[in-house]
C-alpha positions in Angstrom: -9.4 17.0 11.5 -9.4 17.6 7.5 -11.5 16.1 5.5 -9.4 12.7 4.2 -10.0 11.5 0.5 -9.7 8.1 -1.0 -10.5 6.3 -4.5 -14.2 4.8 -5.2 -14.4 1.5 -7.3 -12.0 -1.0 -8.3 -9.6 -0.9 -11.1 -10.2 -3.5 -14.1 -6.8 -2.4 -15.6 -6.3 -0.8 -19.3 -7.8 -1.9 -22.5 -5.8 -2.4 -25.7 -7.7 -2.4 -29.6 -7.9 -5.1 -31.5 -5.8 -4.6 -34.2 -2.8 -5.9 -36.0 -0.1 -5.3 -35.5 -0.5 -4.7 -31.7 -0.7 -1.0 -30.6 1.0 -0.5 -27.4 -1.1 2.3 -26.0 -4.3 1.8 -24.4 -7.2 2.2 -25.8 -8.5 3.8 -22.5 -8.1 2.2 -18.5 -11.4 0.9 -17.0 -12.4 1.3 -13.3 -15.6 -0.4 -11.9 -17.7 1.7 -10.7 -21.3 0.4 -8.8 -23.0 -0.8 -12.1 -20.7 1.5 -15.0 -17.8 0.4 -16.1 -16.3 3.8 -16.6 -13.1 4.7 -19.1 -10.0 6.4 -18.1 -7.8 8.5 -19.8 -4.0 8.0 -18.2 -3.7 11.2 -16.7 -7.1 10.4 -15.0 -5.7 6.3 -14.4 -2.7 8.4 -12.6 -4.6 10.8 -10.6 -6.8 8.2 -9.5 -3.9 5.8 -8.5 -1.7 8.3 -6.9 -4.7 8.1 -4.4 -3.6 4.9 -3.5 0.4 5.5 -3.2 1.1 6.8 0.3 -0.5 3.9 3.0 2.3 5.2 5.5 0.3 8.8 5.3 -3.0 7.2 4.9 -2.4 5.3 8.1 -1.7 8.5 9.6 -5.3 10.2 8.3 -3.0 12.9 6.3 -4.2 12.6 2.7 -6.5 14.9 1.4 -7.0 16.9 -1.2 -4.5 19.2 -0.5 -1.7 16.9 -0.3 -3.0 14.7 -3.3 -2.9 17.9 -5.2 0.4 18.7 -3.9 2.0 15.6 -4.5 1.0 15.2 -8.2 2.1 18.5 -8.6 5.7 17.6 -7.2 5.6 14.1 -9.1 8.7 13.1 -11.1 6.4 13.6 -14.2 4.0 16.6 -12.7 0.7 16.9 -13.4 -0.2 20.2 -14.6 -4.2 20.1 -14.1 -3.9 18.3 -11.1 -6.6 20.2 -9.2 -8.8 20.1 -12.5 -8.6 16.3 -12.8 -8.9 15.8 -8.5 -12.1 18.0 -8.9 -13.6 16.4 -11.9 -13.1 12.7 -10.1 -14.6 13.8 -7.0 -17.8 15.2 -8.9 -17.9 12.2 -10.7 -17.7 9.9 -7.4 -14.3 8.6 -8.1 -12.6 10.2 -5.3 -14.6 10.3 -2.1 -14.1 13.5 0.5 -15.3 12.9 4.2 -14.0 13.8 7.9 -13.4 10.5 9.6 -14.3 12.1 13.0 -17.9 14.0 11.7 -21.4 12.1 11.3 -20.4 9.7 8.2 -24.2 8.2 8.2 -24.7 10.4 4.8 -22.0 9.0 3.3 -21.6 5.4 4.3 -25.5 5.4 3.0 -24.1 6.0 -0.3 -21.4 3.5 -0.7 -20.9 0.0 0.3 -17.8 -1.6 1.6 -16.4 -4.8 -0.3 -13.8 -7.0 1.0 -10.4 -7.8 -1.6 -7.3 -9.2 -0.2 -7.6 -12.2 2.6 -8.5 -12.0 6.5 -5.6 -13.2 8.6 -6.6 -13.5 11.7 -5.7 -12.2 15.1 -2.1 -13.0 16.9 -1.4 -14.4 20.4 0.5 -11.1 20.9 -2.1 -8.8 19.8 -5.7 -11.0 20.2 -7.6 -7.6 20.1 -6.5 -6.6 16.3 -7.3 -8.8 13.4 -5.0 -8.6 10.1 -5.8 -8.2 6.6 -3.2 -8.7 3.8 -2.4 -10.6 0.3 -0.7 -14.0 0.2 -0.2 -14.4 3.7 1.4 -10.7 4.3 -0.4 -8.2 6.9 -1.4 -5.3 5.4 -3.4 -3.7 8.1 -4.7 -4.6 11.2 -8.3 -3.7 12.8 -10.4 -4.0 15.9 -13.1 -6.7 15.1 -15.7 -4.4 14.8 -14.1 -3.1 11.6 -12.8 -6.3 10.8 -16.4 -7.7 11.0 -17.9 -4.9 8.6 -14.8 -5.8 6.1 -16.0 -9.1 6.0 -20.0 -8.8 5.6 -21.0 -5.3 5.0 -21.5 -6.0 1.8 -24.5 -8.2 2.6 -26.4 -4.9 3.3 -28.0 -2.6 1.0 -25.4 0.1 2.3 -22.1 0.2 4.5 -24.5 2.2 7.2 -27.2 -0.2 7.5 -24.5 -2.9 8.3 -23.2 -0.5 10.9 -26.7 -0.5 12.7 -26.8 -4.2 12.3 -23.3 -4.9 13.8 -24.7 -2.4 16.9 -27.7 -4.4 18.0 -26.3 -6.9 19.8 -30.1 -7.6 21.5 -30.0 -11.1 21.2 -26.6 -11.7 22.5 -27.0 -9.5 25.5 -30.5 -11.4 26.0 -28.5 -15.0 25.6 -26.4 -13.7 28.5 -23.2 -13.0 26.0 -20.7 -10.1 26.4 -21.6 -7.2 24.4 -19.6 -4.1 23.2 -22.3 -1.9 23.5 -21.4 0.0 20.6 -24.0 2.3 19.0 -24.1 2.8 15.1 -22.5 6.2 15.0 -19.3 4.5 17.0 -19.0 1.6 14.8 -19.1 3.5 11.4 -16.7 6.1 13.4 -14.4 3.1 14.1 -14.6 2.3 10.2 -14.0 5.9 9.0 -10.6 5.9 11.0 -9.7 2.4 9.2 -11.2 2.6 5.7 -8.1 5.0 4.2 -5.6 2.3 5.4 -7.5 -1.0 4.4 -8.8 1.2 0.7 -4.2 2.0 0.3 -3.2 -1.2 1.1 -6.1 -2.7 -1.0 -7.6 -4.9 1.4 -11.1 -3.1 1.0 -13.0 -0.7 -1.7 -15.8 1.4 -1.7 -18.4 0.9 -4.2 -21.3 3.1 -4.7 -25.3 2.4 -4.0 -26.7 0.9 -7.0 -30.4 2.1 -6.9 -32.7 -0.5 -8.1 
């Protein structure tokens, strides 16, 4: 499977000078970004956001570098340094590569998982899938294993340590409880496949390791 890629950090929006009378440009666009609160120029802010744009093809695992780089290419208002900007973002941390079917335990130890949007429950229809969305309106919907690390991996010092926490299930299996018997490896796999989607739709981010 290719390698999928998807936005790091949250976007704090543009920033405008303060000056009279107003100037209707931006000063620069902010993106937060582990502890930095980096500045954007709009051809970055667009590169960065065009990341976002397709959840249909994110849903399918189909957005990667290639097709970024193609689509801002083809844009209504191309990009002409398209693959310099995708480059520069990735070495920067601002666009994450990874294969969402390989060992992800080097990268989910570099990033934690936050939760944005609202958690919506499961359906009598489909008990076994639990729905994330914005003001009432399912965006995605994920197995509880992935819908558990949406809600409190960011409790743990990285999005791979929370996997290995979900997986020992020692005390319930010793209470006599039903267990999923999943090992670390298989729940971080499960969130690899769903953390394009829930990043898209944004119902989730990645932040990066903030060492102390």
């Amino acid at each position: 499977m290719p390698r999928v890629i998807v936005p790091v950090g949250l976007s704090m929006g543009p920033r405008y000078r303060y000056v009279r009378p107003p100037d209707p440009r931006p000063e620069c666009y902010e993106i937060h970004l582990g502890d930095d609160l980096v500045e954007f120029t709009e051809d970055e802010t667009a590169v960065w956001a065009a990341a976002f744009i397709d959840a249909d093809q994110h849903s399918k695992l189909a957005v990667n570098r290639k097709s970024l780089i193609r689509m801002l290419e083809n844009a209504p208002r191309p990009e002409p340094r398209a693959v310099e900007i995708v480059e520069n973002l990735i070495s920067r941390g601002l666009l994450l590569e990874y294969d969402p079917e390989g060992d992800v335990q080097e990268v989910f130890r570099r990033h934690k998982l936050l939760p944005l949007g609202e958690g919506l429950g499961s359906t009598p229809e489909e008990p076994h899938l639990h729905r994330i969305g914005h003001q009432g309106n399912p965006k995605v919907a994920v197995p509880i294993q992935v819908y558990t690390q949406w809600s409190y991996a960011y409790l743990h010092p990285n999005l791979w340590e929370a996997c290995v926490y979900y997986a020992d299930e020692s005390e319930e299996a010793s209470a006599g409880e039903d267990v999923l018997n999943l090992t670390p490896g298989e729940v971080a796999r499960d969130v690899a496949l769903n953390l394009p989607m829930m990043i898209a739709t944004s119902c989730a981010f990645l932040d990066p390791v903030v060492a102390v």
